[in-house]
C-alpha positions as CSV (number, residue, x, y, z in Angstrom):
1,X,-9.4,-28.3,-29.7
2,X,-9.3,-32.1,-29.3
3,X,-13.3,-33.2,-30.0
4,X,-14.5,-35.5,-26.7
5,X,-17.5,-37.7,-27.9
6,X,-18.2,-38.3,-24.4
7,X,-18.5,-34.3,-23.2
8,X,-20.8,-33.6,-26.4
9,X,-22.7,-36.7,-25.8
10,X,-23.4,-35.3,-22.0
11,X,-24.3,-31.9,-23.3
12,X,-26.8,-33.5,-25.6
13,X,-28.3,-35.3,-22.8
14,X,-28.7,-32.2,-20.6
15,X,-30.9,-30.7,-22.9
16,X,-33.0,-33.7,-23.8
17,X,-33.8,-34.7,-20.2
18,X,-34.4,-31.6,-19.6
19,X,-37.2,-31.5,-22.0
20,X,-38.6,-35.2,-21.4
21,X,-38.5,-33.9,-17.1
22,X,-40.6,-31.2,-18.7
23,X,-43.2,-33.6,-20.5
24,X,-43.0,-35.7,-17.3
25,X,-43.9,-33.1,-15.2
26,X,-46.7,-31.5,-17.1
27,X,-47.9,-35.2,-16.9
28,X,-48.3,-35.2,-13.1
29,X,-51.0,-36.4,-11.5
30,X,-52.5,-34.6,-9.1
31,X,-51.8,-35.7,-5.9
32,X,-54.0,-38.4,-4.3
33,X,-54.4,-42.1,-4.7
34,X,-52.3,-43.5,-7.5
35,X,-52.9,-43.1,-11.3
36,X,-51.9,-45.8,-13.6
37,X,-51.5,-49.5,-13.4
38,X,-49.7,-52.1,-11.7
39,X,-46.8,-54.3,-13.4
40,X,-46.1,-55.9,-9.7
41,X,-46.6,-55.5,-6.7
42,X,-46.3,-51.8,-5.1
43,X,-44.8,-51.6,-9.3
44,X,-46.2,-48.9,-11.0
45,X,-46.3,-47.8,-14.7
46,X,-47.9,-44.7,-16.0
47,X,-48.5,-43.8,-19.4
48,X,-45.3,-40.7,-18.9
49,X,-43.3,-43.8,-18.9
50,X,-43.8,-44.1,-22.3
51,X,-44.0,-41.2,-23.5
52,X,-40.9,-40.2,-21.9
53,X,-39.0,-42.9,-23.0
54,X,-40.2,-42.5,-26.9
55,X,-39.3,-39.2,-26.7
56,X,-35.3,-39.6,-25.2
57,X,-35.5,-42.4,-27.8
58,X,-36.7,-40.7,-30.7
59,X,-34.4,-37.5,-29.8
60,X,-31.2,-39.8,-29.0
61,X,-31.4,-41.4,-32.6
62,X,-31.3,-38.1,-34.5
63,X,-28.2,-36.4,-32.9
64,X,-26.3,-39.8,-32.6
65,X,-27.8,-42.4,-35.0
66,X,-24.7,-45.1,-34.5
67,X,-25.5,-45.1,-30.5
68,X,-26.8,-47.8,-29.2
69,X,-30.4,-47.4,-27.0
70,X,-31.8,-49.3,-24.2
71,X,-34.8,-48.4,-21.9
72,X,-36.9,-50.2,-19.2
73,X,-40.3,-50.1,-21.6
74,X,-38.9,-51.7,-24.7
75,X,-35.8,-52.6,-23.7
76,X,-32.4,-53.0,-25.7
77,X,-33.6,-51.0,-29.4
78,X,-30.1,-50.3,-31.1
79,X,-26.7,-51.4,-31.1
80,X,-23.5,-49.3,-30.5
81,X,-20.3,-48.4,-29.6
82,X,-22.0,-45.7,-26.9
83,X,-25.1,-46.9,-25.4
84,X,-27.8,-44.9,-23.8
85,X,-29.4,-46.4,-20.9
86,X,-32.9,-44.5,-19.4
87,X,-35.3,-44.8,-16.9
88,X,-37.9,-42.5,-17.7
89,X,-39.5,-42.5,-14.4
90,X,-37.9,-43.6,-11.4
91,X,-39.5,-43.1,-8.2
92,X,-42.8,-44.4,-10.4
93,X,-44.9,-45.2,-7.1
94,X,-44.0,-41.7,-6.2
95,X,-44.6,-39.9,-9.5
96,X,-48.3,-41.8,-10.3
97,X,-49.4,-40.5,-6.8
98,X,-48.4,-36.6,-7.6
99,X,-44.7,-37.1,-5.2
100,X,-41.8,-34.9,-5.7
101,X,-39.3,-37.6,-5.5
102,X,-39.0,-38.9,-8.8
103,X,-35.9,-38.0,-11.8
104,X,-35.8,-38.9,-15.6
105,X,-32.3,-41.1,-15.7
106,X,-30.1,-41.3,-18.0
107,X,-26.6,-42.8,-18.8
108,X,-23.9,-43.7,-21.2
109,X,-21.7,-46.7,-21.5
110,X,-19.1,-46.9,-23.5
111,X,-18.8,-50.7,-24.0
112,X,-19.8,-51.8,-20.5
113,X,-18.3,-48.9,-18.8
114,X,-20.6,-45.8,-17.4
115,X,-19.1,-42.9,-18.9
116,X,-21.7,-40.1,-18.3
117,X,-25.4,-39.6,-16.8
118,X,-27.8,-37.0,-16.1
119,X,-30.8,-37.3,-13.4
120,X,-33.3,-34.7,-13.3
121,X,-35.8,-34.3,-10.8
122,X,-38.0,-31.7,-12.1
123,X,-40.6,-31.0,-9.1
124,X,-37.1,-30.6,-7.1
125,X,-35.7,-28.1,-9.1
126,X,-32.2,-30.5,-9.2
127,X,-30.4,-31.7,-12.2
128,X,-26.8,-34.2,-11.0
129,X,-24.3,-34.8,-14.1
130,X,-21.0,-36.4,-14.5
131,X,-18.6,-37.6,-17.0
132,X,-16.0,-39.8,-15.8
133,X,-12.5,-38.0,-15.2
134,X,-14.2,-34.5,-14.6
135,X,-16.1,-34.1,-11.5
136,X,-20.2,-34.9,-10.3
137,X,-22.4,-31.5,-10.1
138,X,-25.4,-30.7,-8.5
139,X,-27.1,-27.8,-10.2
140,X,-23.6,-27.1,-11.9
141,X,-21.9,-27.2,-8.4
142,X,-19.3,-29.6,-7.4
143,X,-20.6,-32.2,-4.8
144,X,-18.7,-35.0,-2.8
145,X,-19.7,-38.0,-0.8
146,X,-20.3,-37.3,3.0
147,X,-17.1,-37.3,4.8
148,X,-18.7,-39.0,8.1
149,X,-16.9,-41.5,9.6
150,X,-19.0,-43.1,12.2
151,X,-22.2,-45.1,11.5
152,X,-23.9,-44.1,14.8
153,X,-23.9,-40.5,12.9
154,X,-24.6,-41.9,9.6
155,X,-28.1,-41.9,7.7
156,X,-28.5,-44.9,5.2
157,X,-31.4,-45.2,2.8
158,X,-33.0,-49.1,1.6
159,X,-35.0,-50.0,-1.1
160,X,-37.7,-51.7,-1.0
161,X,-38.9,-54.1,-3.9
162,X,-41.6,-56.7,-4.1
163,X,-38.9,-59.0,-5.4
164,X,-37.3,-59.3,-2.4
165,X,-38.8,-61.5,0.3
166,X,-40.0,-59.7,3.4
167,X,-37.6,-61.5,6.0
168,X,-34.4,-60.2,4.1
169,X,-35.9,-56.5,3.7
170,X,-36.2,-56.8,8.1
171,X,-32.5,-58.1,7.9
172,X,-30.6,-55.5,6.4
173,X,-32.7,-52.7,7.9
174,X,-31.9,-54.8,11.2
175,X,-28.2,-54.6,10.3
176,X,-28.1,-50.9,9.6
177,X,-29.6,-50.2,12.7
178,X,-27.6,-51.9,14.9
179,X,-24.8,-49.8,13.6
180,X,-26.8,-46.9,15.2
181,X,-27.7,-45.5,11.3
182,X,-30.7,-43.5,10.9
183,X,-32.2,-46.1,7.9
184,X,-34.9,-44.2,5.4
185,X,-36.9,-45.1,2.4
186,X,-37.8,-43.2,0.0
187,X,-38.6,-44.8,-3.2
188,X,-36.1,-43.7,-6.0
189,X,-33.4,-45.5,-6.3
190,X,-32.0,-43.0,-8.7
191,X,-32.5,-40.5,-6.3
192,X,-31.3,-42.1,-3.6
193,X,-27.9,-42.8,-5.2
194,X,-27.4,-39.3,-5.9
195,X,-28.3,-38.4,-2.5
196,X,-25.1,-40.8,-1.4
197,X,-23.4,-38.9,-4.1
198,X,-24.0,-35.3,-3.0
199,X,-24.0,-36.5,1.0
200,X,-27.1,-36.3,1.8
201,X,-27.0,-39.7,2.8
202,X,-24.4,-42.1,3.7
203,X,-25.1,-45.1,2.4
204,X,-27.7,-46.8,-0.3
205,X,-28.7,-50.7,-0.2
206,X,-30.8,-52.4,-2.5
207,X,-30.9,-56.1,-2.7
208,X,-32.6,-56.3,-6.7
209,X,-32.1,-53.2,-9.1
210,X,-31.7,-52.9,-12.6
211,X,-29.4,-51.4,-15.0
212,X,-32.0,-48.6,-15.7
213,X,-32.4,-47.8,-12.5
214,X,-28.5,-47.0,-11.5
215,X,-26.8,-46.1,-15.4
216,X,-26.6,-42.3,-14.7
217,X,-25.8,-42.7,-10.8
218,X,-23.0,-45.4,-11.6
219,X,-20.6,-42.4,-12.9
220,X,-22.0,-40.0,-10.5
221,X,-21.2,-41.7,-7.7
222,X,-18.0,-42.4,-8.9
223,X,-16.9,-38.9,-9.5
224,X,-17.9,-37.8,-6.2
225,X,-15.6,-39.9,-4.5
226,X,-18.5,-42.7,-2.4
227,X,-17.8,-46.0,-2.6
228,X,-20.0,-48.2,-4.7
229,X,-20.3,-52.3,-4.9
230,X,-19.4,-54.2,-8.2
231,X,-22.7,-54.5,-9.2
232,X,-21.5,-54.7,-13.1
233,X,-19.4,-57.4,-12.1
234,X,-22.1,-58.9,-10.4
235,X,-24.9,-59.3,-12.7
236,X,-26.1,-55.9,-13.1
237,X,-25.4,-55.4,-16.9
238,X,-28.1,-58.0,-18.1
239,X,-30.2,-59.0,-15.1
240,X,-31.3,-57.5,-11.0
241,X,-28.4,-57.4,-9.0
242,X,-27.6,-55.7,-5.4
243,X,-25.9,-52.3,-5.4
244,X,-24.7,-50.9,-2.3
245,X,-23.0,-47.5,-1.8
246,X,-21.1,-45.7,0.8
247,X,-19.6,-42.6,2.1
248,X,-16.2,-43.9,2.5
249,X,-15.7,-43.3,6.1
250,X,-18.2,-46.1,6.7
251,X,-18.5,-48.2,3.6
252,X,-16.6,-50.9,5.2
253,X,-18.6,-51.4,8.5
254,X,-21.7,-51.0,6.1
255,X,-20.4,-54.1,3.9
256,X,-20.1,-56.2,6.5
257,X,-23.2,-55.2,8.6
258,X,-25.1,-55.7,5.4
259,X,-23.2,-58.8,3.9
260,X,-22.4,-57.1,0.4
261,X,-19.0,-57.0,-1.2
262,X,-17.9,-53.4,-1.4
């Protein structure tokens, strides 16, 4: 049997995030008003953040010491070959006000290519996983991107970010709109990506995301067959950048409505 770092690397991670989705979620607030602090506006940090992150860390070093480790709380922390990229809360907004919608990401590069993620939203029940070349699950079921074709059908999901002005937020959701698309929000990028993945949605725009934030969807999406902008290309491995992703049938309307390359 020909040993595949990639597939043990992905098995690894499907046992550590489920136990930091664990820790998260046994971290909960209850729900109500929000519970933690602010790092922006409508930006969120609890202290699960870090705790989760510590622990993916900690648990990532000892099975693969050479990998390298990078996570939105401390940023890059080791060098490698293989690199780990987490979000340990996404959907924070959601999570610090005791919301279901919020995952523990997680993805692997090899150089600057995503090779493999997990995301695992615990209060959902739903773990999504890929490795590139061998199919995106859902709870260990195949999924594909939506196979709708016309946008007046189509439901497409924004995110919204402090970092973008207000005026270009209106715009886009304008755009998508005017295509007759159902637009949503719903405050996990992760999440929402996966959604575009599975076909729960048809489409996914934000204008500044980080490489946290789409690491595990990048290869998810990928292997379900949607249709995904260069957003590695485009600034995304070391800074914000837009990522936009589609259901094929109407990835290329979307594009233009929206004015991203897709």
């Amino acid at each position: 049997m020909t040993f595949d770092p990639i597939a043990v690397r992905l098995e690894a991670a499907r046992s550590v995030v489920r136990d930091a989705a664990q820790l998260a979620l046994s971290l909960r607030p209850a729900p109500g008003g929000p519970s933690g602090t602010l790092k922006g506006r409508q930006d969120y940090l609890t202290e699960t953040d870090g705790a989760v992150e510590a622990l993916v860390s900690r648990r990532i070093q000892e099975l693969f010491p050479e990998d390298g480790f990078q996570g939105e709380e401390n940023g890059t922390t080791r060098q490698g070959r293989f690199r780990w990229v987490i979000d340990p809360i996404d959907g924070t907004s959601n999570y610090a006000r005791g919301r279901d919608r919020w995952c523990v990401s997680l993805g692997l590069l090899e150089g600057d290519e995503p090779v493999a993620g997990v995301i695992e939203a615990p209060a959902l029940g739903e773990v999504f996983t890929a490795r590139k070349g061998h199919g995106a699950f859902l709870n260990g079921k195949a999924i594909r991107a939506s196979p709708i074709i016309n946008t007046q059908e189509a439901m497409i999901e924004m995110g919204w970010s402090s970092r973008v002005p207000a005026g270009t937020f209106n715009e886009k959701i304008a755009a998508i709109m005017a295509l007759g698309a159902m637009p949503r929000s719903g405050g996990s990028g992760a999440l929402a990506l996966a959604d575009v993945a599975c076909g729960r949605s048809d489409g996914y725009l934000e204008i500044v995301i980080q490489l946290w934030d789409v690491a595990a969807a990048l290869v998810i999406l990928a292997e379900s067959g949607a249709v995904v902008s260069p957003f590695l290309q485009t600034g995304g491995l070391t800074g914000g950048a837009t990522i936009l992703a589609a259901a094929p049938g109407v990835a290329t309307a979307l594009s233009e409505a929206v004015g991203v390359e897709i």
